[in-house]
Residue, then its C-alpha position, 0 to 999 in steps of 0.5 A: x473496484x477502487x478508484x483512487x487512492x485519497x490518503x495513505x497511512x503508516x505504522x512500523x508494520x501497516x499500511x492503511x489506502x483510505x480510497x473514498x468510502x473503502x479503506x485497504x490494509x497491508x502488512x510489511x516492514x521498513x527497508x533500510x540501506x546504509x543505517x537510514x530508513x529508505x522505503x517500506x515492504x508491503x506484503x501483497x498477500x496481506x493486502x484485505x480490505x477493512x473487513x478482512x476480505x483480501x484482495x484478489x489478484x487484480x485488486x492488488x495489480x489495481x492498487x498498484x497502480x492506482x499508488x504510483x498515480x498517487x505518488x506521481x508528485x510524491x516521494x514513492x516509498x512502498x517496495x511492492x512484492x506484487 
């Protein structure tokens, strides 16, 4: 089980939780309020590790988590759909 996220990396249509050893991918879009952009929607369905094996249930519960202990002295960003 992944243990903590160590960095996060973005595309217009990909996250990337590099956690140690394991890197997970997701896909989504940006979100947008009032003409600026104000989040990004990650698509809990597509969250698979590097290897292409999703992520079951519990995985994608844990990774959440496991972000909103990462963002903790950040600015949270992701709109989870899980």
């Amino acid at each position: 089980m992944i243990e903590a996220i160590t960095k996060i990396h973005t595309t217009s249509s990909s996250v990337t939780f590099e956690c140690g050893n394991i890197a997970v991918i997701g896909n989504g879009e940006f979100r947008a309020s009032s003409g600026k952009v104000d989040g990004f929607i990650l698509y809990a369905d597509t969250l698979r590790y590097e290897n292409g094996a999703k992520l079951s249930r519990d995985e994608q519960g844990n990774l959440k988590c496991l972000y909103q202990h990462f963002v903790w002295n950040r600015e949270d960003f992701i709109d989870w759909d899980i």
